[in-house]
Gaussian input, Z-matrix of N, CA and C with variables (Angstrom, degrees):
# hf/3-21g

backbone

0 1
 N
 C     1     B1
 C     2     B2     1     A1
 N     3     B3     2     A2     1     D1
 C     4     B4     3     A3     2     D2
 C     5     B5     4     A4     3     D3
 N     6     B6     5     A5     4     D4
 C     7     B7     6     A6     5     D5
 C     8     B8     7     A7     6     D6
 N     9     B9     8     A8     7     D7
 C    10    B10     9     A9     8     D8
 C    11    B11    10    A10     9     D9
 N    12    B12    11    A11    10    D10
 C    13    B13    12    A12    11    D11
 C    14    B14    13    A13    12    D12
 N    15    B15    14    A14    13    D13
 C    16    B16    15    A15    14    D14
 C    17    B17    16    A16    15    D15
 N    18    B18    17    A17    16    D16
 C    19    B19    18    A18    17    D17
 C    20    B20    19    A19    18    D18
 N    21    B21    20    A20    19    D19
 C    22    B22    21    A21    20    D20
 C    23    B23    22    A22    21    D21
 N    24    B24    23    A23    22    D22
 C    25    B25    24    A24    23    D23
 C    26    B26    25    A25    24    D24
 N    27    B27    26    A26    25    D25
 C    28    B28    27    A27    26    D26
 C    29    B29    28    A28    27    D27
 N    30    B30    29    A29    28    D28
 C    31    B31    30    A30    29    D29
 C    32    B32    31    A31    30    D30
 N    33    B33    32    A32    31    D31
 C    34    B34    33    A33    32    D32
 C    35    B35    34    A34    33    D33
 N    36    B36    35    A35    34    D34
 C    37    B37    36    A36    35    D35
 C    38    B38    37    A37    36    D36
 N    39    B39    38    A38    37    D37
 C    40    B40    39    A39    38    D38
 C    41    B41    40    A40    39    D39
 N    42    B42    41    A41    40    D40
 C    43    B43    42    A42    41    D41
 C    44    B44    43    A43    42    D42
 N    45    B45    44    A44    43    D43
 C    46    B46    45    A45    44    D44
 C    47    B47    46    A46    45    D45
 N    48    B48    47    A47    46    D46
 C    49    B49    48    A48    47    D47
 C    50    B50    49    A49    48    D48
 N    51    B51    50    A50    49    D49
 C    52    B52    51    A51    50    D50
 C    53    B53    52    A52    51    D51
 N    54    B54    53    A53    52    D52
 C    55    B55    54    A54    53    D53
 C    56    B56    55    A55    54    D54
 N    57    B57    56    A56    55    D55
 C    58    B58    57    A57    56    D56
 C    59    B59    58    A58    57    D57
 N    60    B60    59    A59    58    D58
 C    61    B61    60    A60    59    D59
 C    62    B62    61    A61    60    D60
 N    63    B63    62    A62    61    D61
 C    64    B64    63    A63    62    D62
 C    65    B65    64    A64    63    D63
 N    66    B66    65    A65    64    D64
 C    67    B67    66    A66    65    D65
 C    68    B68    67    A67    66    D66
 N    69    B69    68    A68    67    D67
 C    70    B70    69    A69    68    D68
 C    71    B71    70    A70    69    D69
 N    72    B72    71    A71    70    D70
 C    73    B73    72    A72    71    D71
 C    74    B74    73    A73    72    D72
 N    75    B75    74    A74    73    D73
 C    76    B76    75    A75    74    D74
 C    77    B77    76    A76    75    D75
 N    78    B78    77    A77    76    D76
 C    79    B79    78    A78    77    D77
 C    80    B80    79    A79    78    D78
 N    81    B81    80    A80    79    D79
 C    82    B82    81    A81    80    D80
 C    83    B83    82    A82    81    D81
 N    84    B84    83    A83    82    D82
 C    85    B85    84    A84    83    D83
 C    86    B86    85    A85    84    D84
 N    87    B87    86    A86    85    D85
 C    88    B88    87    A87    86    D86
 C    89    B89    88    A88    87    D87
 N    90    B90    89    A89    88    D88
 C    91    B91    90    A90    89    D89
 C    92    B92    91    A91    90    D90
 N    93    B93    92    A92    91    D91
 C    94    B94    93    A93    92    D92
 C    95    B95    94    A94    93    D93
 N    96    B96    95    A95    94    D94
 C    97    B97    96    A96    95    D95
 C    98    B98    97    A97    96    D96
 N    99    B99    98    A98    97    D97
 C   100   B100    99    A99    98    D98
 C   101   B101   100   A100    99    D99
 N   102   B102   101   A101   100   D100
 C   103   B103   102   A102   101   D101
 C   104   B104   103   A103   102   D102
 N   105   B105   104   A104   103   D103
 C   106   B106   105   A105   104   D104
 C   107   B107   106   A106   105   D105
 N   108   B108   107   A107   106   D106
 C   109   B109   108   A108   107   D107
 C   110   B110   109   A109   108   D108
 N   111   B111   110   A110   109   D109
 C   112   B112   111   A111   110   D110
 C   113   B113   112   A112   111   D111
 N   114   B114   113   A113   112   D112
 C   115   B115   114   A114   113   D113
 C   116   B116   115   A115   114   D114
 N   117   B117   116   A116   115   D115
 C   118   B118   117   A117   116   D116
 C   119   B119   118   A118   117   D117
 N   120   B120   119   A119   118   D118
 C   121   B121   120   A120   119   D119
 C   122   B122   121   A121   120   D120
 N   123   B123   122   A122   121   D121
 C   124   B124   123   A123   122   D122
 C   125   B125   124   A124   123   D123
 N   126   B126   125   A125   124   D124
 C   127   B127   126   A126   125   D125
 C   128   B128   127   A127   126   D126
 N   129   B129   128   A128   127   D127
 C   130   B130   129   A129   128   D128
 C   131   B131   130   A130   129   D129
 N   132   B132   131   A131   130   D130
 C   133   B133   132   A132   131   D131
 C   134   B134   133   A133   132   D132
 N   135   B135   134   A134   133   D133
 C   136   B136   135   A135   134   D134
 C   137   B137   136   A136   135   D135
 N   138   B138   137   A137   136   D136
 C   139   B139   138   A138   137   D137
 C   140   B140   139   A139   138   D138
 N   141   B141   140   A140   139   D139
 C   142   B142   141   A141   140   D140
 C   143   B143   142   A142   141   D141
 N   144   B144   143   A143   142   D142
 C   145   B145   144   A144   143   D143
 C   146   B146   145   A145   144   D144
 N   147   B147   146   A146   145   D145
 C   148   B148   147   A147   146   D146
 C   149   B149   148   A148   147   D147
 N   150   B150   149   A149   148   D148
 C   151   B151   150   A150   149   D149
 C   152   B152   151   A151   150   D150
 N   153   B153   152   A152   151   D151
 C   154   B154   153   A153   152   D152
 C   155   B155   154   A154   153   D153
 N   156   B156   155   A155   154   D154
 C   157   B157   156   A156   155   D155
 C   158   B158   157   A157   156   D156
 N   159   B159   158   A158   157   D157
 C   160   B160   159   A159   158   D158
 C   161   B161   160   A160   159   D159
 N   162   B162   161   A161   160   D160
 C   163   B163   162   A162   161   D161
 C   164   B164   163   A163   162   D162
 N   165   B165   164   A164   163   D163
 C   166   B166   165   A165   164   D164
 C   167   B167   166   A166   165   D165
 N   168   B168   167   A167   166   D166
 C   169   B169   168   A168   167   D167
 C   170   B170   169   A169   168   D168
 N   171   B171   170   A170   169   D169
 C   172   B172   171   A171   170   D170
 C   173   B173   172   A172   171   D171
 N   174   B174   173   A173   172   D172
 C   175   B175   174   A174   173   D173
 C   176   B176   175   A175   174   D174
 N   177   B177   176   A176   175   D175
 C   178   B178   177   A177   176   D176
 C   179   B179   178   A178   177   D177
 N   180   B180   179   A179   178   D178
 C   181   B181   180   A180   179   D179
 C   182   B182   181   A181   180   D180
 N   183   B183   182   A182   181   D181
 C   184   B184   183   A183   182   D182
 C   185   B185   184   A184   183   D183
 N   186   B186   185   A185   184   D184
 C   187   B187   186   A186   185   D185
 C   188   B188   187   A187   186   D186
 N   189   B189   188   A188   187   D187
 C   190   B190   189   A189   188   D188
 C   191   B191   190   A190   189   D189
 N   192   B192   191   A191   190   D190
 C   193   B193   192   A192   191   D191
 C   194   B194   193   A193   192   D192
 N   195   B195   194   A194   193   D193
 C   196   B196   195   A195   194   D194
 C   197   B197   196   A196   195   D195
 N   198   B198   197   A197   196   D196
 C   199   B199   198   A198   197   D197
 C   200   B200   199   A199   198   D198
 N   201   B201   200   A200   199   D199
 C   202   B202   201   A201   200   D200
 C   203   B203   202   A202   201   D201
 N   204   B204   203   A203   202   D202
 C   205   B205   204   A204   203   D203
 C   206   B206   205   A205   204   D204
 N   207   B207   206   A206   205   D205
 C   208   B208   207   A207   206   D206
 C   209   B209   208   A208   207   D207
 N   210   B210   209   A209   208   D208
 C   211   B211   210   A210   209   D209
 C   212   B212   211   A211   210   D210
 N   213   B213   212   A212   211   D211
 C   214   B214   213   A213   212   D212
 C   215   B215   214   A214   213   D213
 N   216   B216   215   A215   214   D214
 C   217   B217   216   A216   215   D215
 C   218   B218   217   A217   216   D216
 N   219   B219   218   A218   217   D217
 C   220   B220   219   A219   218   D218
 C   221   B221   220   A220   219   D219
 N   222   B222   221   A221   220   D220
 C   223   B223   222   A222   221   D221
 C   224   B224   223   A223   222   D222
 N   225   B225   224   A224   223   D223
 C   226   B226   225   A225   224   D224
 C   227   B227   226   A226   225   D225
 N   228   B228   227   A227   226   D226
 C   229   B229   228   A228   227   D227
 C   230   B230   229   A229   228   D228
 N   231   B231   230   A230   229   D229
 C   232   B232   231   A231   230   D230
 C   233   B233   232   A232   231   D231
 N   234   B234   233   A233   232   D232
 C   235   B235   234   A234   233   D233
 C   236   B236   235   A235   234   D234
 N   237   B237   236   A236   235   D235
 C   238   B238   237   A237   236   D236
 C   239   B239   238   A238   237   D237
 N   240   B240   239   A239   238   D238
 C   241   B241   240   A240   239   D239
 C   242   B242   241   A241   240   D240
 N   243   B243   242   A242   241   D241
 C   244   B244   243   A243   242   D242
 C   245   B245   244   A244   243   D243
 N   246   B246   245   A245   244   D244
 C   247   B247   246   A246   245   D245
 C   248   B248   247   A247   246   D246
 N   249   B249   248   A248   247   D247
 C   250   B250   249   A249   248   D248
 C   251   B251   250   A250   249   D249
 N   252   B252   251   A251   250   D250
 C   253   B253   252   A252   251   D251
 C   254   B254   253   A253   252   D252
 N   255   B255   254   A254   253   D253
 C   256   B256   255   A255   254   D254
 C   257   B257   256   A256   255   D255
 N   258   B258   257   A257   256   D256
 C   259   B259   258   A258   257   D257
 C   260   B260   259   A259   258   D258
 N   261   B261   260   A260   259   D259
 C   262   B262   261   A261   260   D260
 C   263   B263   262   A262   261   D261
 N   264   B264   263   A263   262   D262
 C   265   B265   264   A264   263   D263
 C   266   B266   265   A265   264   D264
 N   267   B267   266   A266   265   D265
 C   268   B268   267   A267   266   D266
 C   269   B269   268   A268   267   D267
 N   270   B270   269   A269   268   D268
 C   271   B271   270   A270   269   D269
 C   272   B272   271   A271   270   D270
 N   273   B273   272   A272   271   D271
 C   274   B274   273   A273   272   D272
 C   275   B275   274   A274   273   D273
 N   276   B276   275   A275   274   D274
 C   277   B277   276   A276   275   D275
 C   278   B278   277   A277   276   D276

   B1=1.4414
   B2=1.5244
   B3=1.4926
   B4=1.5890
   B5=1.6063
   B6=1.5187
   B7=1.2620
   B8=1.3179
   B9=1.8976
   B10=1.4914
   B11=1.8302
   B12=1.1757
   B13=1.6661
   B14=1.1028
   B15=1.3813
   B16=1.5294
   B17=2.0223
   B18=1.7228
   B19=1.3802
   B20=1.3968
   B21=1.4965
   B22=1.1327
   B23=1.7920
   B24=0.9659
   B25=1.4627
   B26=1.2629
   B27=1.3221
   B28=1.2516
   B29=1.4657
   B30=1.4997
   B31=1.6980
   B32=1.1839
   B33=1.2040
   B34=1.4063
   B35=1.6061
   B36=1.4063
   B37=1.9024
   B38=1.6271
   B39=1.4578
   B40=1.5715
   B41=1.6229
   B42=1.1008
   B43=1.3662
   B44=1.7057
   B45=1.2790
   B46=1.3448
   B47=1.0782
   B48=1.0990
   B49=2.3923
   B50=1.3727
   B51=1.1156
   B52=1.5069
   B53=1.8074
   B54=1.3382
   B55=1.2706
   B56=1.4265
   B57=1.2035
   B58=1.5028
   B59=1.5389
   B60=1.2528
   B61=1.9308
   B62=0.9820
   B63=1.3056
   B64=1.7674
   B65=1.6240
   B66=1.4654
   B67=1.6091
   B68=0.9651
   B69=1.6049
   B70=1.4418
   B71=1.2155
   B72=1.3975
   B73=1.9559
   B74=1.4124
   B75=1.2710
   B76=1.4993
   B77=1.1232
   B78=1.3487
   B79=1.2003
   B80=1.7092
   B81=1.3451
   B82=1.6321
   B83=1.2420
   B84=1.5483
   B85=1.3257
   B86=1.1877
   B87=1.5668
   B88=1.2895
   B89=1.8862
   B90=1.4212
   B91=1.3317
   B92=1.2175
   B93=1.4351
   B94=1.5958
   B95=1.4381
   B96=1.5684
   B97=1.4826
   B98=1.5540
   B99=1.4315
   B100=1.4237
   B101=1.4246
   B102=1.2910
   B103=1.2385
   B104=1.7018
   B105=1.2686
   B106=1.6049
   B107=1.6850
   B108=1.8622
   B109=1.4592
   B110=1.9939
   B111=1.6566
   B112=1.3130
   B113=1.9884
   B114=1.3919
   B115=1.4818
   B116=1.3087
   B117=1.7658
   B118=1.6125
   B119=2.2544
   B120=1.3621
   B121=1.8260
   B122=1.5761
   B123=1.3344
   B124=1.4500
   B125=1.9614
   B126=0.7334
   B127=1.8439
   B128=1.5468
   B129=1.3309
   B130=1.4808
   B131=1.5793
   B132=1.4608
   B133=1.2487
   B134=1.7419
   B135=1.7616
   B136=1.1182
   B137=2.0563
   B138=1.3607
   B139=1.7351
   B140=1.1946
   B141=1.1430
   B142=1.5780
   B143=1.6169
   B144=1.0867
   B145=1.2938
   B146=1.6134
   B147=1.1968
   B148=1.5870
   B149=1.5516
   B150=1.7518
   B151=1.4232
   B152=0.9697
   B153=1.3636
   B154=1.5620
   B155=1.6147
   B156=1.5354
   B157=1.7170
   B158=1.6720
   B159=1.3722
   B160=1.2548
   B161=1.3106
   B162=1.5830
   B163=1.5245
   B164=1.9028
   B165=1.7342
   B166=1.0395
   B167=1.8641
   B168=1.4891
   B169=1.7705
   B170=1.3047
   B171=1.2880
   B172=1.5869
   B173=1.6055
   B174=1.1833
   B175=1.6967
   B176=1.9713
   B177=1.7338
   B178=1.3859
   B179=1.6580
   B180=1.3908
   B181=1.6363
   B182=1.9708
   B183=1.5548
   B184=1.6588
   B185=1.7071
   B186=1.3298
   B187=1.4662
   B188=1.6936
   B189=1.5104
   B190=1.6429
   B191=1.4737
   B192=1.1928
   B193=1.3190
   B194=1.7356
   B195=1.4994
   B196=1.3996
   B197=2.1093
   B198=1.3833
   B199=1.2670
   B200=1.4744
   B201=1.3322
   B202=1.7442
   B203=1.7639
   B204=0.9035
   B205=1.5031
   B206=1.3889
   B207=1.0800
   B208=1.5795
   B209=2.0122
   B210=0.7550
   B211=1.6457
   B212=1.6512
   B213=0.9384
   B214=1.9070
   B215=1.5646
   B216=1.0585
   B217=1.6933
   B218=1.3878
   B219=0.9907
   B220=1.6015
   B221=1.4138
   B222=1.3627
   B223=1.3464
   B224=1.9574
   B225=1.4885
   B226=1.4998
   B227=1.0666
   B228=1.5314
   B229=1.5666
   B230=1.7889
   B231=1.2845
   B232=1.4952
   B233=1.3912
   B234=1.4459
   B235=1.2766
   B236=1.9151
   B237=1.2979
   B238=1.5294
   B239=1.8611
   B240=0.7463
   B241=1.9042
   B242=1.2157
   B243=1.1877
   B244=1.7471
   B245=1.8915
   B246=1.3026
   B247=1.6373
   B248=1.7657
   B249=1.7025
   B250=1.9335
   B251=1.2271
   B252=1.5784
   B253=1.2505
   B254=1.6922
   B255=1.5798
   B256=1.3004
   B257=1.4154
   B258=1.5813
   B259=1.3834
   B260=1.5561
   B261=1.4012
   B262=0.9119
   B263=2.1498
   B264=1.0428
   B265=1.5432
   B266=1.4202
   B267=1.5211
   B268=1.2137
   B269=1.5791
   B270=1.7844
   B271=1.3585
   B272=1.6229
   B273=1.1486
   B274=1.4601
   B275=1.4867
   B276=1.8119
   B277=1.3057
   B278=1.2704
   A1=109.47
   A2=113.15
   A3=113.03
   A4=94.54
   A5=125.48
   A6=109.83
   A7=152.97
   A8=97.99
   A9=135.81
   A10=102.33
   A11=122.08
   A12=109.75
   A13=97.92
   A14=140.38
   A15=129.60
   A16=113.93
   A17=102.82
   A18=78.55
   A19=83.37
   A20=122.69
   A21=107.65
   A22=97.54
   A23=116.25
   A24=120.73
   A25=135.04
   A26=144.39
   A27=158.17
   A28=106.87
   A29=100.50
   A30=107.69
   A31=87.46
   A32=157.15
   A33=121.07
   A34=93.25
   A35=121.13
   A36=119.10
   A37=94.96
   A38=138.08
   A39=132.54
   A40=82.31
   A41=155.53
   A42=147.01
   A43=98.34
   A44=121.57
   A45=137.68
   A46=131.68
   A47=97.37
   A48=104.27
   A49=92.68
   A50=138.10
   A51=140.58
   A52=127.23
   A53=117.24
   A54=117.72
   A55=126.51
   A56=125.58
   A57=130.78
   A58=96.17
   A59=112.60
   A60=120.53
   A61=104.80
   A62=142.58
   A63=144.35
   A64=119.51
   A65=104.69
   A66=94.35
   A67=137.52
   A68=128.13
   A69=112.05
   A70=111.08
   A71=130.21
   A72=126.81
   A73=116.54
   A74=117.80
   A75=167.76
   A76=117.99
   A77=115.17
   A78=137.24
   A79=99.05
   A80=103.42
   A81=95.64
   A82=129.72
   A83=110.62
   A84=113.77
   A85=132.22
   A86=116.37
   A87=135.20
   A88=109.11
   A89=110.18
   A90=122.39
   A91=131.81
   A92=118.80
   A93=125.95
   A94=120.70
   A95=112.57
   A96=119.35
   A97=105.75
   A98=102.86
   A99=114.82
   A100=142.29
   A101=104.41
   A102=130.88
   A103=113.73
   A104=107.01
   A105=130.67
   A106=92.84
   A107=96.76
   A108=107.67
   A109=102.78
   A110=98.90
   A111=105.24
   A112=88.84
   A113=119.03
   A114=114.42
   A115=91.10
   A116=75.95
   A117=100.74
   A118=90.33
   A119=106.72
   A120=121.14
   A121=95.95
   A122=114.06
   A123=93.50
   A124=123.97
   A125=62.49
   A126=73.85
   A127=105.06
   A128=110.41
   A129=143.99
   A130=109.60
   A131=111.76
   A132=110.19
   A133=101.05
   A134=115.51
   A135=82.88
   A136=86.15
   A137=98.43
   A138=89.99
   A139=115.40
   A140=101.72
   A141=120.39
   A142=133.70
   A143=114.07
   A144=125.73
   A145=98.65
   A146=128.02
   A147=114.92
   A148=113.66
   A149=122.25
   A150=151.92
   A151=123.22
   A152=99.62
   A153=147.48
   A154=97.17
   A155=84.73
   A156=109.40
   A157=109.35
   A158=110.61
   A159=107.95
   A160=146.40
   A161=91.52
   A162=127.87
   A163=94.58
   A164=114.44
   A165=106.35
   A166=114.55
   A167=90.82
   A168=86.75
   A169=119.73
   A170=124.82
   A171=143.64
   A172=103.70
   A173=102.18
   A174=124.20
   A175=99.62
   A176=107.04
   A177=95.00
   A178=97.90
   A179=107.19
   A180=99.41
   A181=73.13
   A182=96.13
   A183=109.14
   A184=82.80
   A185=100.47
   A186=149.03
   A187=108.08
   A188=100.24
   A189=110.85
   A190=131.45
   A191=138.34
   A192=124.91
   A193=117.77
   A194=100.35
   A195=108.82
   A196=114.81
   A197=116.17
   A198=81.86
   A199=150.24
   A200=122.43
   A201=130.18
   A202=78.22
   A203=156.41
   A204=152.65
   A205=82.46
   A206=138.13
   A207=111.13
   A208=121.25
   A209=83.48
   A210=80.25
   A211=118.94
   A212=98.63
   A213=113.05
   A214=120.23
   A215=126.03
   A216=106.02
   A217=117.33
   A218=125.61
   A219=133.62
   A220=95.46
   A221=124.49
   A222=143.26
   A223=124.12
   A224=89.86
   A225=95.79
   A226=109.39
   A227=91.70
   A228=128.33
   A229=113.21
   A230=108.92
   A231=116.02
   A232=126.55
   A233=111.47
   A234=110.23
   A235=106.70
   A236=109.42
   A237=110.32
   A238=97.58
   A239=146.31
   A240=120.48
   A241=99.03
   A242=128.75
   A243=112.19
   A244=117.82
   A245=130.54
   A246=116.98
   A247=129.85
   A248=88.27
   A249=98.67
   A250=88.37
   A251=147.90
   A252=146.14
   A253=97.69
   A254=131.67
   A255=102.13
   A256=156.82
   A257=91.02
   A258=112.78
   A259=114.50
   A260=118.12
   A261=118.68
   A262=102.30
   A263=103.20
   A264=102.77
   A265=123.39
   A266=113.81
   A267=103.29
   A268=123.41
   A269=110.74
   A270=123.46
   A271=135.07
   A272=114.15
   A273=98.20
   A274=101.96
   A275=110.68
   A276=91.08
   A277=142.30
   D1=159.16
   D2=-158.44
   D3=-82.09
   D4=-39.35
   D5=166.58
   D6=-22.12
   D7=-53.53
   D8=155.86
   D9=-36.10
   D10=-34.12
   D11=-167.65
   D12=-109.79
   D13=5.98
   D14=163.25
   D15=-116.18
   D16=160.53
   D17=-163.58
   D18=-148.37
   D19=127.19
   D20=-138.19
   D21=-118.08
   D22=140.32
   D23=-173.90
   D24=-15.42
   D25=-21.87
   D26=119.23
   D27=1.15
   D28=-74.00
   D29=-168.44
   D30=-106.78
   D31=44.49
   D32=138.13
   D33=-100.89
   D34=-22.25
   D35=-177.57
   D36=-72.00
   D37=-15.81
   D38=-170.87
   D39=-106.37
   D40=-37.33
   D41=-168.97
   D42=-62.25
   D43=-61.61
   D44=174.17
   D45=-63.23
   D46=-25.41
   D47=164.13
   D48=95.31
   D49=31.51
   D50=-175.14
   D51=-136.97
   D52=125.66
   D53=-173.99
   D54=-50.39
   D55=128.66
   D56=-167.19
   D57=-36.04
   D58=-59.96
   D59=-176.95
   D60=-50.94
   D61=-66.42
   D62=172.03
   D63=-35.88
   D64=-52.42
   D65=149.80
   D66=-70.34
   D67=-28.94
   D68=171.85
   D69=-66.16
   D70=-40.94
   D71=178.40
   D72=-43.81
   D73=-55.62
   D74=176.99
   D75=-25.16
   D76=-68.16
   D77=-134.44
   D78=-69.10
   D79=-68.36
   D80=175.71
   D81=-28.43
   D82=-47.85
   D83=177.10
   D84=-60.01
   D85=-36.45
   D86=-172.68
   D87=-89.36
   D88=-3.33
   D89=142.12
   D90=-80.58
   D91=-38.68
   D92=167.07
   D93=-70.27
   D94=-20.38
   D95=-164.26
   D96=-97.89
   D97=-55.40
   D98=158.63
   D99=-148.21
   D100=73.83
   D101=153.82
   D102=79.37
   D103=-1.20
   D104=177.92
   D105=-41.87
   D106=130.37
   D107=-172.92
   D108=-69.97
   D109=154.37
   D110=-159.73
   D111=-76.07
   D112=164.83
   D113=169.35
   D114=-106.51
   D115=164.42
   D116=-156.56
   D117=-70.29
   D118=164.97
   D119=-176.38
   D120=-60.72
   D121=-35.40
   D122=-161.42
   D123=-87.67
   D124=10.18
   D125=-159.10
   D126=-159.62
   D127=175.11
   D128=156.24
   D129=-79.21
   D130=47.55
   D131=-179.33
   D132=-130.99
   D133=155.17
   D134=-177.01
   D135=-135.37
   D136=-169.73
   D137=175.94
   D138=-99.49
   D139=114.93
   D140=157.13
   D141=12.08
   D142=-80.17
   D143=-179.90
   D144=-93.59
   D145=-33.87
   D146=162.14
   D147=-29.44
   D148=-57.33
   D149=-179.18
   D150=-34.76
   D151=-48.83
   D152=-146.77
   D153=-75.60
   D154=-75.45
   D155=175.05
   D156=-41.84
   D157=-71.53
   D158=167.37
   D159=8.34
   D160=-67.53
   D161=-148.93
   D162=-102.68
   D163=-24.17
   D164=171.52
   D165=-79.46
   D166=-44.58
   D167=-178.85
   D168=-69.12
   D169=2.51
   D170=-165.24
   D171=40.00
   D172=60.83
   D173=154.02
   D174=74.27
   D175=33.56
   D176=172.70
   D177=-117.14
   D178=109.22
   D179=-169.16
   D180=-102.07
   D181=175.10
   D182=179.31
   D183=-78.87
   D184=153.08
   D185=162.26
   D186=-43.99
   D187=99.72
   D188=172.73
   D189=-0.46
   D190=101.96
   D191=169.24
   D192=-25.65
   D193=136.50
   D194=179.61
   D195=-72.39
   D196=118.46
   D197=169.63
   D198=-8.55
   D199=151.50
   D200=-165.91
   D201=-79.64
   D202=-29.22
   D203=-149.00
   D204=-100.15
   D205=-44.55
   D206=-157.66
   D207=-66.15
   D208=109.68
   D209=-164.80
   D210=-82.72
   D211=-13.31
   D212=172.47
   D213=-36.95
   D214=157.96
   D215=160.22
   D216=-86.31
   D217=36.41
   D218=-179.71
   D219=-115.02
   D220=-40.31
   D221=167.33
   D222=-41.48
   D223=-45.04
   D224=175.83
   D225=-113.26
   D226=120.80
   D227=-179.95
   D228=-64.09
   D229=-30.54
   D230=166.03
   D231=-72.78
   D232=-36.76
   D233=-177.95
   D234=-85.56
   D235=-29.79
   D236=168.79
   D237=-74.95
   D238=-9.52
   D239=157.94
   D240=-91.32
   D241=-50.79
   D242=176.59
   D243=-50.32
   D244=-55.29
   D245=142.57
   D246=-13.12
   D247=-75.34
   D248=171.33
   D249=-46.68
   D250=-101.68
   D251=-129.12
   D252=-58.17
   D253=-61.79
   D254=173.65
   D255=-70.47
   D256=-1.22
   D257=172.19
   D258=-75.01
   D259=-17.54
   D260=-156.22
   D261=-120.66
   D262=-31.68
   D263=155.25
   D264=-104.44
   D265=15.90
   D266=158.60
   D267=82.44
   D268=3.53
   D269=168.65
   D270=-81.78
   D271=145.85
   D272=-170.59
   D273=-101.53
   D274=151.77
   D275=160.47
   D276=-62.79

């Protein structure tokens, strides 16, 4: 159910050890500061497993996608998991 994927401010301020009011002030910041998932436009609700994630890495998500302009191979995010994956089973291209 679509409910199931949203989680709505209540428990995500008791998920976080923080007062419903402190998150609503908050919240932006603790997205800009560290990496706290954005809530969804309509509400004080946020996604679910976005939260989730969060709350497992204790707010260390990987480091922002590089601009669509960056053209480097540091830049593409596809060709660096295809690397990780062969570096790591040992395949060649």
């Amino acid at each position: 159910m679509l409910s199931d994927e949203i989680a709505p401010l209540e428990e995500v301020a008791q998920a976080i050890g923080r007062p419903v009011a402190w998150l609503k002030r908050n919240w932006l910041k603790l997205h800009l500061e560290q990496n706290f998932p954005r809530k969804i436009p309509t509400g004080f609700v946020w996604p679910r497993r976005a939260v989730e994630v969060w709350l497992r890495s204790a707010g260390q998500f990987a480091p922002a996608p590089l601009p669509a302009n960056q053209n480097g191979q540091e830049g593409d995010a596809i060709a660096a998991a295809a690397a990780a994956l062969r570096e790591r089973y040992g395949a060649r291209p």
